[in-house]
C-alpha atoms as a printed R data frame, in Angstrom:
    type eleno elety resid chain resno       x       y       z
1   ATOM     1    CA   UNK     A     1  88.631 106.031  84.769
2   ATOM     2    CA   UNK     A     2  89.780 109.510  85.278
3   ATOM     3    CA   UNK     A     3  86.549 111.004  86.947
4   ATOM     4    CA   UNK     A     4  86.748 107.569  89.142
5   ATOM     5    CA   UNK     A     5  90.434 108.151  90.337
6   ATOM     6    CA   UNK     A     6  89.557 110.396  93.394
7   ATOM     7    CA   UNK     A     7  87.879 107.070  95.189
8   ATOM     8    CA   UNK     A     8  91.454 106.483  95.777
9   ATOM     9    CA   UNK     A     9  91.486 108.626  98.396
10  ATOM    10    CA   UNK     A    10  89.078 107.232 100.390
11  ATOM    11    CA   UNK     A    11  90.052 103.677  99.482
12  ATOM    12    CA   UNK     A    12  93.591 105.082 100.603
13  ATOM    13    CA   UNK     A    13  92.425 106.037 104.221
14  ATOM    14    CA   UNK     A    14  90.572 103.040 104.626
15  ATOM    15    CA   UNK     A    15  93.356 100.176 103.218
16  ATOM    16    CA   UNK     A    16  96.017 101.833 105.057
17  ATOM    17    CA   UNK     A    17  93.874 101.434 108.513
18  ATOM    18    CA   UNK     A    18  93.263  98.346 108.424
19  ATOM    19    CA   UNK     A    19  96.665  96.845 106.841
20  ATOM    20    CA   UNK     A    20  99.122  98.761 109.305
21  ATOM    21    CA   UNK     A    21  96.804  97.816 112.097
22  ATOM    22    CA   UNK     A    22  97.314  93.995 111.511
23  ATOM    23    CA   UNK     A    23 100.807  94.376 110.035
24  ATOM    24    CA   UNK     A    24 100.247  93.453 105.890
25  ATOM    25    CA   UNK     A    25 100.636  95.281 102.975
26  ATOM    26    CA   UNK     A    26  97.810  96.638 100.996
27  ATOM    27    CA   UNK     A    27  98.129  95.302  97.737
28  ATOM    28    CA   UNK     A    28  95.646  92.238  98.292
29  ATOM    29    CA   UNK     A    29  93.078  95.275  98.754
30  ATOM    30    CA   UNK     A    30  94.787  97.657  96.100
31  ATOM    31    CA   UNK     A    31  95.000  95.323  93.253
32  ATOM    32    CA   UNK     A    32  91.095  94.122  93.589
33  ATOM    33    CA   UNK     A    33  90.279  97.935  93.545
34  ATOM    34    CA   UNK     A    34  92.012  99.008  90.532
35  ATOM    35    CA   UNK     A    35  91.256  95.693  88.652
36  ATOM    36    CA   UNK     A    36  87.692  96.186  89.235
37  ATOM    37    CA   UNK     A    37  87.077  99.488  89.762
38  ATOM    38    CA   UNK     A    38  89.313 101.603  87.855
39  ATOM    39    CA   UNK     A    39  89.720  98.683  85.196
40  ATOM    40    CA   UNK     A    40  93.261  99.268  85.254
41  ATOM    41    CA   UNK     A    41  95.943  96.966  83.109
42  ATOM    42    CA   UNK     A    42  97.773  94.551  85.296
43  ATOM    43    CA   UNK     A    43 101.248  95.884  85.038
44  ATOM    44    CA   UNK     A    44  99.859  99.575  85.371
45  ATOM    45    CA   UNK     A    45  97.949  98.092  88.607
46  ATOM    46    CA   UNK     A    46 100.949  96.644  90.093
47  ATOM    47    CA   UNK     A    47 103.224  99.533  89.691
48  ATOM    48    CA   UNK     A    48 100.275 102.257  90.595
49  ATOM    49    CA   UNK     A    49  99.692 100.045  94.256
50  ATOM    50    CA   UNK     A    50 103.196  99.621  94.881
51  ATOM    51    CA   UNK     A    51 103.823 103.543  94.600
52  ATOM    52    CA   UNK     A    52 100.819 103.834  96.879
53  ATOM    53    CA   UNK     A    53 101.520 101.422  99.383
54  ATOM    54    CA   UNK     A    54 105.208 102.906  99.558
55  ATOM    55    CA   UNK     A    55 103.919 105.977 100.779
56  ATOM    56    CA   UNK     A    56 101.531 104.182 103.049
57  ATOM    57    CA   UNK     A    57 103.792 101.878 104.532
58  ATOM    58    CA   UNK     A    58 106.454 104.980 105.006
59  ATOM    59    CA   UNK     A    59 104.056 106.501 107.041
60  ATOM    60    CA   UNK     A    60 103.428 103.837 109.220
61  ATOM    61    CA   UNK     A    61 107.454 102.638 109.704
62  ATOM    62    CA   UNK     A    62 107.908 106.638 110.506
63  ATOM    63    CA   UNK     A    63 104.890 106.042 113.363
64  ATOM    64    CA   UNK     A    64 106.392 102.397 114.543
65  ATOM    65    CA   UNK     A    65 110.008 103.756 114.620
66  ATOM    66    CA   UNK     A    66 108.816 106.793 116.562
67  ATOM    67    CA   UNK     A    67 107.729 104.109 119.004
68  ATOM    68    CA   UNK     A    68 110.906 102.191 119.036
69  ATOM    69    CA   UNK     A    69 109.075  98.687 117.835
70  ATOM    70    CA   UNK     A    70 110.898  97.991 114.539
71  ATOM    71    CA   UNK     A    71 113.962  95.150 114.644
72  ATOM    72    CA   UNK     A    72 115.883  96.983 112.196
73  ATOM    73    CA   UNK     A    73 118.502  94.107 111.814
74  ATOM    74    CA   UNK     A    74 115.719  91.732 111.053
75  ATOM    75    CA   UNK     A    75 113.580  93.893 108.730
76  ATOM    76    CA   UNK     A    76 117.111  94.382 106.749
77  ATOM    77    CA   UNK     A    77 117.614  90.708 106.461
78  ATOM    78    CA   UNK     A    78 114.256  90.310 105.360
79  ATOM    79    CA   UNK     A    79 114.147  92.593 102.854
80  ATOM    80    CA   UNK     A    80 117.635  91.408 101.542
81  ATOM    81    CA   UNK     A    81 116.343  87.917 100.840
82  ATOM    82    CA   UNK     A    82 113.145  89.190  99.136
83  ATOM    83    CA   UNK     A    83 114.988  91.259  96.156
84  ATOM    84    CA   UNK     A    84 115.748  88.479  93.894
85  ATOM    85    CA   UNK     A    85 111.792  87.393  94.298
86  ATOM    86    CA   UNK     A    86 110.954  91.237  93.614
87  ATOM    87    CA   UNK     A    87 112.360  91.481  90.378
88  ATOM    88    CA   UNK     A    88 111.216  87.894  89.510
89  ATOM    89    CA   UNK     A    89 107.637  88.411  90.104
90  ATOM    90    CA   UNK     A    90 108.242  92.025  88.438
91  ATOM    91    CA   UNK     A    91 108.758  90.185  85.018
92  ATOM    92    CA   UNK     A    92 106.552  87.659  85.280
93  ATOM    93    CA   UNK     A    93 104.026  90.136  85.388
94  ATOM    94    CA   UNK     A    94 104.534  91.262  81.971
95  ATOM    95    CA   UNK     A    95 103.580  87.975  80.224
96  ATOM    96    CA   UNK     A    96 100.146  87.086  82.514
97  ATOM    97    CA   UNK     A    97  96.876  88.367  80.987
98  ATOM    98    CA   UNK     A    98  94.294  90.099  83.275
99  ATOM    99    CA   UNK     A    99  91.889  87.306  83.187
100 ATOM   100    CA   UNK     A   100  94.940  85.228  85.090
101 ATOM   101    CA   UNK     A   101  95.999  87.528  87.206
102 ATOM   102    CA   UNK     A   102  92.688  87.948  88.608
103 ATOM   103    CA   UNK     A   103  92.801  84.263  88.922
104 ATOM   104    CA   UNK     A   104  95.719  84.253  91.014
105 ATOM   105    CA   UNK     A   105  94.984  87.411  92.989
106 ATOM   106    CA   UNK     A   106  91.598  85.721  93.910
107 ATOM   107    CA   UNK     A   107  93.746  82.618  95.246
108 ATOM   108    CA   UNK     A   108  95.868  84.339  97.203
109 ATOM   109    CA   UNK     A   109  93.431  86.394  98.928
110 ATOM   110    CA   UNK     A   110  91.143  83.350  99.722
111 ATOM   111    CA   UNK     A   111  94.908  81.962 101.053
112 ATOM   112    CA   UNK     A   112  95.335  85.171 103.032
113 ATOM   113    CA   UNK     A   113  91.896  85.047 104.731
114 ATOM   114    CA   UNK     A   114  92.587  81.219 105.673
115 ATOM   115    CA   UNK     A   115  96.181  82.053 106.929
116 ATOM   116    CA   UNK     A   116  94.533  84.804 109.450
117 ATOM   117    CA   UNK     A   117  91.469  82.509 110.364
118 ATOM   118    CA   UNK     A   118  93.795  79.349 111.195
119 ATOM   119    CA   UNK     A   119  96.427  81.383 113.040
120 ATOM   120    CA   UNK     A   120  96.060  82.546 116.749
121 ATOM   121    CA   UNK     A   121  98.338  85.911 116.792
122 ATOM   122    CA   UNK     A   122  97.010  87.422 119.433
123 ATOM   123    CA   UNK     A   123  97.839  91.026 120.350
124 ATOM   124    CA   UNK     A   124  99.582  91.019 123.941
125 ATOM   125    CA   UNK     A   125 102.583  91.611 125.247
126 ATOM   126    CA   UNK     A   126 104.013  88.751 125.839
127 ATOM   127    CA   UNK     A   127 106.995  87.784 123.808
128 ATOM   128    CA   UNK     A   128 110.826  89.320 123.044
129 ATOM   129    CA   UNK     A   129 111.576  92.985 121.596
130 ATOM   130    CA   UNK     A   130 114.482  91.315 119.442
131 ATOM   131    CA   UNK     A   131 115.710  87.981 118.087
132 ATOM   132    CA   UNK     A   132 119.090  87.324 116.714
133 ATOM   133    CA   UNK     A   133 118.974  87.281 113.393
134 ATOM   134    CA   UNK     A   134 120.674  84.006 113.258
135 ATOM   135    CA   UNK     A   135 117.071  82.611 114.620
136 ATOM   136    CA   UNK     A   136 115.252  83.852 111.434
137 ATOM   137    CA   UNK     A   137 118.158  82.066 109.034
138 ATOM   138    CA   UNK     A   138 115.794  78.929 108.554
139 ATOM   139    CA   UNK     A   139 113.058  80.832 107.014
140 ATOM   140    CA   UNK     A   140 114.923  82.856 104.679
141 ATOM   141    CA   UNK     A   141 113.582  80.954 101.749
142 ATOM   142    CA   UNK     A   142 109.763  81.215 102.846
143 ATOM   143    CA   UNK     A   143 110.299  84.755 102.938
144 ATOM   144    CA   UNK     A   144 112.067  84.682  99.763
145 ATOM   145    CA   UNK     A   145 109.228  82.401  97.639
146 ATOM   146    CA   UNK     A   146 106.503  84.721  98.625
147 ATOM   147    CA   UNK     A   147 108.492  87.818  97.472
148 ATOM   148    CA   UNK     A   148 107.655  86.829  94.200
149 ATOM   149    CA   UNK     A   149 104.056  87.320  94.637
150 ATOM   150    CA   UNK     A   150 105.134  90.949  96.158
151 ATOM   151    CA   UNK     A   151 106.674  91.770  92.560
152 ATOM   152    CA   UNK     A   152 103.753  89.951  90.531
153 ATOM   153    CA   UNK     A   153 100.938  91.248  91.964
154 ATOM   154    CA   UNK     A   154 102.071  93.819  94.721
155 ATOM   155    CA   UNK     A   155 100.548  91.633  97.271
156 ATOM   156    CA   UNK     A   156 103.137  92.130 100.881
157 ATOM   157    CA   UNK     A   157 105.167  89.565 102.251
158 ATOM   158    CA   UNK     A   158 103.577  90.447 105.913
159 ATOM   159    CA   UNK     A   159 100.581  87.998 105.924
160 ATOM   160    CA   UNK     A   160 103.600  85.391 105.964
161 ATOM   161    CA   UNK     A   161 105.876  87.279 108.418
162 ATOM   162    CA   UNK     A   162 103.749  87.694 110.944
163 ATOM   163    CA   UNK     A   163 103.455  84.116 111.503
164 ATOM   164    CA   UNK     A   164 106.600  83.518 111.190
165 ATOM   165    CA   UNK     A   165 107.723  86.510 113.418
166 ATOM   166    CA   UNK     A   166 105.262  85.952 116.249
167 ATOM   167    CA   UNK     A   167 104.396  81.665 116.057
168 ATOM   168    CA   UNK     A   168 108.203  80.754 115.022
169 ATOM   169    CA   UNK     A   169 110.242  83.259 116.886
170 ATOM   170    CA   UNK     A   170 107.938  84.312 119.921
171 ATOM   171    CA   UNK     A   171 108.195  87.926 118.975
172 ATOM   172    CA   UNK     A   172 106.074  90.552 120.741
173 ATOM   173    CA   UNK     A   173 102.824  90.985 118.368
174 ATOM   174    CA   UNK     A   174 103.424  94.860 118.147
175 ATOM   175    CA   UNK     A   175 107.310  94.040 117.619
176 ATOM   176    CA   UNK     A   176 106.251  91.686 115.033
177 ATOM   177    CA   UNK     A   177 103.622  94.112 113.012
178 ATOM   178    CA   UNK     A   178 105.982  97.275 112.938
179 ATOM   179    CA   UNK     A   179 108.995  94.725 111.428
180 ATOM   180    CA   UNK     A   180 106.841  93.343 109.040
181 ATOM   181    CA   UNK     A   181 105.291  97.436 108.059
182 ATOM   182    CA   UNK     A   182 109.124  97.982 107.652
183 ATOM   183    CA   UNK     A   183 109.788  95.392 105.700
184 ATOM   184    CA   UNK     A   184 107.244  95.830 103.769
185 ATOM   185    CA   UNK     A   185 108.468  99.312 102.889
186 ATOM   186    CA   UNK     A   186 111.162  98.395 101.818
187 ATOM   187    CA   UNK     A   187 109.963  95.446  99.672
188 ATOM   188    CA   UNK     A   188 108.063  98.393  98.444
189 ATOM   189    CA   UNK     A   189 110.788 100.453  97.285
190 ATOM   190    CA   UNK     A   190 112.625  97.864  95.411
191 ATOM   191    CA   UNK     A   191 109.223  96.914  93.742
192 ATOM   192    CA   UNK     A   192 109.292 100.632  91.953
193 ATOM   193    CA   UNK     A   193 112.594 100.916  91.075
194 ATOM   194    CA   UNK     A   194 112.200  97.342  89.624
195 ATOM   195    CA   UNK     A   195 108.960  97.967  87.320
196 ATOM   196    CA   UNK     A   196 110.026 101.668  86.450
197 ATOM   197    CA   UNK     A   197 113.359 100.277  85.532
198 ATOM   198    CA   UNK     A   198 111.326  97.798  82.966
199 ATOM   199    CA   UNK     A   199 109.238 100.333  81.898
200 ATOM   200    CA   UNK     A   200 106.525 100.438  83.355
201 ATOM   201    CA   UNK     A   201 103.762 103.311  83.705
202 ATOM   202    CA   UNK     A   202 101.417 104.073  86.829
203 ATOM   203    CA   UNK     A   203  98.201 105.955  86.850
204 ATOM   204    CA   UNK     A   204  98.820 108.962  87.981
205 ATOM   205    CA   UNK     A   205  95.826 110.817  89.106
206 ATOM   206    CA   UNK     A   206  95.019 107.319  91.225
207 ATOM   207    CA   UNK     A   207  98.673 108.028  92.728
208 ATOM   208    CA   UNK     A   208  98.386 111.463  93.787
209 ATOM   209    CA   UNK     A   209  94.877 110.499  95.331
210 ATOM   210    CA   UNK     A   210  95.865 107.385  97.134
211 ATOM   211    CA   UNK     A   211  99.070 108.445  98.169
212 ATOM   212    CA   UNK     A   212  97.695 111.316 100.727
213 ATOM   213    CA   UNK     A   213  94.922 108.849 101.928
214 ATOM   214    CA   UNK     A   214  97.349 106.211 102.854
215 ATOM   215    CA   UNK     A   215  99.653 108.793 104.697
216 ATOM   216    CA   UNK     A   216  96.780 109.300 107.207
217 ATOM   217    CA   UNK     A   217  95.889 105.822 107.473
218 ATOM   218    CA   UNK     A   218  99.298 105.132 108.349
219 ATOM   219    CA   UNK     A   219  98.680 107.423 111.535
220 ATOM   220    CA   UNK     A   220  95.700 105.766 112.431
221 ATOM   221    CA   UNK     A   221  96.362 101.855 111.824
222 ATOM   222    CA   UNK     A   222  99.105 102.238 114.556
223 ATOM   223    CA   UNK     A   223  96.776 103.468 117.169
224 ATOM   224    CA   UNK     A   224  93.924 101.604 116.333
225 ATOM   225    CA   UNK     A   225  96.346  98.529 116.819
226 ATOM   226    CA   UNK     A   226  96.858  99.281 120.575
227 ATOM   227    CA   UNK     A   227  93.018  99.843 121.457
228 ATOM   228    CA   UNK     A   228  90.637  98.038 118.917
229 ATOM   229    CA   UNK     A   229  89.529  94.509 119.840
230 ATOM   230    CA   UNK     A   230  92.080  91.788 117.834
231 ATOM   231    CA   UNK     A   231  88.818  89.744 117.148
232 ATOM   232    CA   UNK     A   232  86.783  92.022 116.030
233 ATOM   233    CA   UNK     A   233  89.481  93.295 113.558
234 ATOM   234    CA   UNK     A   234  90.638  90.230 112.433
235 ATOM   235    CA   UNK     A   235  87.111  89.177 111.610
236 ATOM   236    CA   UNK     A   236  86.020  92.185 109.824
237 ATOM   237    CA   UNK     A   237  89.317  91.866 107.372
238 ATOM   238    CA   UNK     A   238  88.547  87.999 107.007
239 ATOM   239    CA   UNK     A   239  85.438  88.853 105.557
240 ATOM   240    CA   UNK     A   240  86.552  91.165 103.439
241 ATOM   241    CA   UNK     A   241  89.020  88.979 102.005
242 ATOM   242    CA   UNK     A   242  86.782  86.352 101.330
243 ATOM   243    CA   UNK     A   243  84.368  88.103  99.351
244 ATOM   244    CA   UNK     A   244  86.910  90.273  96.967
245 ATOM   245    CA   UNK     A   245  88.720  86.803  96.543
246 ATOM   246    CA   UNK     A   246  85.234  84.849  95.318
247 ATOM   247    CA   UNK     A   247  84.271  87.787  93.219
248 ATOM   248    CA   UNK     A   248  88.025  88.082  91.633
249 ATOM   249    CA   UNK     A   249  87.591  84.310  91.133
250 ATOM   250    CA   UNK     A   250  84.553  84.328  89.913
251 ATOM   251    CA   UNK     A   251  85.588  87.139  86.996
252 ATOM   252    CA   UNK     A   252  88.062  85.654  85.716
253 ATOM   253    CA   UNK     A   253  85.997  82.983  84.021
């Protein structure tokens, strides 16, 4: 595993891309990667992609906020509601077995690549800047739910808020990506201090790779957001999803 760590790098630059261009977190591509890969241990995997994707998703919140596109009251209440599901799914990873985690990783990234097939988020600018947060009150609790999965198995909550952000509340679709990259962020940060604080260990060497790959992804997911064809993206990431969630599936019999 050690002469294998620098792919991270690469990996890095290429997962951070693609997930701050459509506004998710990279764990659904981190975790498959490390599982398979680096044949990490769940727990260390969880803890080594949330350090990565905290660096990551800093550098793209620093490029979005730059830009003036982040709801700051809404990314707070967001990330307020997820904490309790943080340090939830945090624990519950120490009981699952690889061979189930897979199982459930490969389920939610099948999920995932349905969620971004069925819904029509288009990248335009139509839509508002802000929303009350009073208008995002009623789904709290969806937000909340999936936050488990964040602490489990360091998969984002942004495949679920941008739905939410941009079908349920008519946000702008660049509004609605920087918010969730923010959120996410901060989900991120909680996620740490949570599995440090229980004692958990990261892999090192695949941290100090990844984490300056992601930083310049970061850079470039934001710009390629503004010019890249939405279709072509979102088609590219669907199959992508697909196949890591069949083959994560398919190993864990």
């Amino acid at each position: 595993m050690p002469d294998e760590a620098w792919l991270s790098f690469p990996v890095g630059i290429i997962i951070a891309t693609v997930v701050s261009s459509v506004g998710i977190g990279g764990g659904i591509l981190w975790m498959p990667f490390f599982l398979i890969i680096l044949k990490m241990r769940p727990e260390t995997a969880v803890l080594t992609s949330l350090m990565i994707q905290t660096a990551g998703m800093g550098s793209g919140s620093v490029a979005y906020l730059i830009k003036k596109r982040v709801d700051i009251p809404l990314a707070t209440l967001w990330l307020v509601v997820t904490i309790p599901g943080i340090a939830i799914g945090a624990i519950l990873v120490q009981t699952i077995s690889s061979m189930h985690l897979e199982l459930v990783l490969g389920a939610i990234t099948l999920m995932t690549a349905f969620l971004f097939v069925s819904a029509n988020q288009k990248y335009t600018d139509r839509g508002k800047d802000r929303v009350a947060v009073r208008t995002a009150a009623p789904y709290c609790w969806t937000v909340g739910f999936f936050a488990v999965g964040s602490g489990m198995l360091s998969v984002s909550i942004g495949e679920w808020l941008i739905p939410i952000m941009r079908g349920k509340m008519t946000m702008r679709m660049h509004v609605a990506v920087a918010t969730s990259i923010f959120t996410i962020f901060g989900t991120c940060i909680v996620g740490v201090s949570t599995h440090l604080m229980l004692g958990g260990n990261p892999y090192v060497p695949a941290v100090l790779w990844g984490v300056p790959g992601v930083i310049i992804g970061g850079q470039i997911g934001p710009r390629i957001a503004e010019k890249i064809n939405e279709r072509w993206l979102k088609d590219i990431f669907i199959f992508m999803l697909t196949l890591i969630g069949i083959h994560l599936i398919y190993n864990s019999y």
